[in-house]
C-alpha positions as CSV (number, residue, x, y, z in Angstrom):
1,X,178.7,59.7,46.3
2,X,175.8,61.5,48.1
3,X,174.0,63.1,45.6
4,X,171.2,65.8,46.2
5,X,167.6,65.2,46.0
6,X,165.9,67.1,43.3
7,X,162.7,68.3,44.9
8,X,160.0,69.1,42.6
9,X,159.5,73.3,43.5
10,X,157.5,75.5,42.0
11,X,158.6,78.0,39.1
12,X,157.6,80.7,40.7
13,X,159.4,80.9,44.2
14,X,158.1,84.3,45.1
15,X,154.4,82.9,44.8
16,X,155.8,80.2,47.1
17,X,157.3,82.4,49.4
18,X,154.2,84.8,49.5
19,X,151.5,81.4,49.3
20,X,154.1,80.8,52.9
21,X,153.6,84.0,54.6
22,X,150.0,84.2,54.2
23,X,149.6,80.6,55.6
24,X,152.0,81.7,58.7
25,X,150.0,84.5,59.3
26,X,146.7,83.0,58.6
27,X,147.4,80.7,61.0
28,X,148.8,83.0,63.8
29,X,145.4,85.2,63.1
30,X,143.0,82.1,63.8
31,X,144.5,81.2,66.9
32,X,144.9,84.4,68.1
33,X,140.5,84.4,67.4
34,X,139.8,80.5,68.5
35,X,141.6,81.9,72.0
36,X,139.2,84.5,72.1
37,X,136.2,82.7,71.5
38,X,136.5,79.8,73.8
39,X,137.0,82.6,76.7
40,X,133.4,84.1,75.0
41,X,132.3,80.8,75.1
42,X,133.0,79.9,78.8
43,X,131.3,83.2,79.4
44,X,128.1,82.3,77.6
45,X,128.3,78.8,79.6
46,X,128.4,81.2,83.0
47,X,125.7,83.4,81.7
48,X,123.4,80.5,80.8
49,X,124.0,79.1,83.9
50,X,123.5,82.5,86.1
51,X,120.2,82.9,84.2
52,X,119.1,79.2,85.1
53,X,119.8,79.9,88.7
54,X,118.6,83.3,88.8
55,X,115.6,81.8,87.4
56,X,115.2,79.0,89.8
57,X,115.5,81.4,92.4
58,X,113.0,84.0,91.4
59,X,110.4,81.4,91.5
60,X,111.2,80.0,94.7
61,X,110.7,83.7,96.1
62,X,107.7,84.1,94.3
63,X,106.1,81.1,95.4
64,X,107.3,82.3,99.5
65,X,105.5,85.9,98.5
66,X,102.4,84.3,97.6
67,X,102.6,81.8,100.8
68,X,103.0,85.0,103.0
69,X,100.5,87.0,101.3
70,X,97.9,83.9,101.6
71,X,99.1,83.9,105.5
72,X,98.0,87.7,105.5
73,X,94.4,86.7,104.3
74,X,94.1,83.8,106.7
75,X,95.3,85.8,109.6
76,X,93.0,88.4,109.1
77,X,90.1,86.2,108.9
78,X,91.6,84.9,112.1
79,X,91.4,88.5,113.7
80,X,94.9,88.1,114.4
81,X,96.2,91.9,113.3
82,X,99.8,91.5,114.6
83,X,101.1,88.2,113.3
84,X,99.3,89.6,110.2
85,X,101.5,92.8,109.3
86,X,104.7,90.8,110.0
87,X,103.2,88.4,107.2
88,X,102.4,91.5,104.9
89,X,105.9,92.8,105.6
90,X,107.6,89.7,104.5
91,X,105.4,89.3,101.4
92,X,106.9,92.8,100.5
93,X,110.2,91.6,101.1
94,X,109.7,88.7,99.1
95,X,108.4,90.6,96.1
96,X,110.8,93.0,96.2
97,X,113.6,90.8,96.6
98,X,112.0,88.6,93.4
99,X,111.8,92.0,91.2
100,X,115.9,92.3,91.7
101,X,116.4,88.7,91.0
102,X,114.3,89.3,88.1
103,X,116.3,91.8,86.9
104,X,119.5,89.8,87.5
105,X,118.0,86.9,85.5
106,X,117.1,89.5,82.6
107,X,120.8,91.0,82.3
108,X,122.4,87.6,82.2
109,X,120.1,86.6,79.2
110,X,120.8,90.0,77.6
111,X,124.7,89.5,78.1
112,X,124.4,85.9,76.7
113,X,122.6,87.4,73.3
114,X,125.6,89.9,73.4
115,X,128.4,87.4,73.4
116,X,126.4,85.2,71.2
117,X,126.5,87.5,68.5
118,X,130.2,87.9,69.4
119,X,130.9,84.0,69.1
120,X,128.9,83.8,66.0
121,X,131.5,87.0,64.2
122,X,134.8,84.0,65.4
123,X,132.9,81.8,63.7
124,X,132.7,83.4,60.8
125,X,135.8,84.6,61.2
126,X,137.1,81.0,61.6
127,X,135.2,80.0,58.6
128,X,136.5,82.4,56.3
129,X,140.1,82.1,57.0
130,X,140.1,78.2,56.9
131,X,138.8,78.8,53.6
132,X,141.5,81.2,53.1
133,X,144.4,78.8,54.2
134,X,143.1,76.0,51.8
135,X,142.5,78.5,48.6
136,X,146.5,79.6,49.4
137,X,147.4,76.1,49.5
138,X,146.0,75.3,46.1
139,X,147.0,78.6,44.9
140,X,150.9,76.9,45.5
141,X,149.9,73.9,43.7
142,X,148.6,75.4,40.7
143,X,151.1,78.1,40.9
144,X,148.1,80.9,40.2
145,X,148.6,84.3,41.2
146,X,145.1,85.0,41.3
147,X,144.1,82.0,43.4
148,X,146.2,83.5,45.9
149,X,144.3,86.9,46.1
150,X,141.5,85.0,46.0
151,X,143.0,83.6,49.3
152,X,143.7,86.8,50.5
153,X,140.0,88.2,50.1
154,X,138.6,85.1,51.2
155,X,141.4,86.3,54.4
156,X,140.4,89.9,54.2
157,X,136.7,88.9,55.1
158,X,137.7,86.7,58.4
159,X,139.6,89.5,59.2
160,X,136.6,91.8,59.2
161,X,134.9,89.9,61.5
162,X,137.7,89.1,63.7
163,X,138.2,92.6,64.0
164,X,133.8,92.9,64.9
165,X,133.9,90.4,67.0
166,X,137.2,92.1,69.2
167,X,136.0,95.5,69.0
168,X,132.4,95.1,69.4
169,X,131.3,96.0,66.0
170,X,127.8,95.7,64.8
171,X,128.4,93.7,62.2
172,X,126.2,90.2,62.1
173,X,125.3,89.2,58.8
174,X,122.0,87.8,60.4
175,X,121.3,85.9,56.8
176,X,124.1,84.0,56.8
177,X,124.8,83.3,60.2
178,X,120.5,81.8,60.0
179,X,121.4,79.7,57.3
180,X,124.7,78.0,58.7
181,X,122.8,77.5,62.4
């Protein structure tokens, strides 16, 4: 009484079986990436935020080097030699202790640039092989072959920069990432 249900499939089951694996694997490649850049992400959030700080706090300790050295011209004026040097010693302090903050503030920013250009190779990444997971999709509906590789270069290319952006590769097509920003 129960009779089967005669699914429209394709003629070609081994394009339907390769149009399948590419869109397991596809997908299984992108989340591996998006995992990777969020954790690039948070770590240009901490940068950012390190640098702000950093920032912040190299001005305060600017602003306390040029109090104490001000203190060092009024208490010379004043005659009074003693509380002067102390003042002159903690200007130093100050200074010095604004040149390493300085230098803190500086490495954070550079690191942020660094990871920046890493997020931007996931995104590309990302871009390319969601435009390789919809080409394979049509390459099942229209039953083409050569949509499929067309799929697969599209693929290739996230790939690439998948691979840049794990590795640390200096690739950044700079033109292209200028016009999608």
């Amino acid at each position: 009484m129960s009779e089967g249900i005669d699914a429209p499939e394709g003629s070609d089951r081994r394009l339907n079986r390769m149009v399948a694996t590419t869109v397991v694997a596809l997908s299984v490649v992108m989340a591996v990436g998006r995992i990777k850049d969020d954790n690039i992400c948070q770590a240009m959030q901490a940068d950012q935020a390190s640098r702000i700080d950093l920032w912040g706090e190299y001005q305060s300790t600017q602003i306390k080097a040029h109090d104490q050295t001000t203190a060092v011209l009024l208490l010379r004026r004043l005659n009074a030699g003693d509380d002067a040097a102390a003042a002159a010693r903690e200007a130093a302090r100050y200074k010095a202790e604004a040149q390493g903050l300085k230098a803190q503030a500086r490495a954070a920013a550079d690191d942020y640039d660094v990871q920046g250009r890493r997020d931007d190779q996931f995104d590309l990444s990302d871009g390319f092989l969601s435009i390789a997971l919809a080409v394979a999709a049509i390459a099942a509906l229209v039953e083409g072959f050569w949509v499929l590789c067309v799929a697969w270069s599209a693929a290739a290319l996230g790939i690439v920069f998948l691979v840049a952006g794990f590795v640390q590769l200096p690739i950044h097509p700079d033109a292209l990432v200028a016009f999608l920003s």
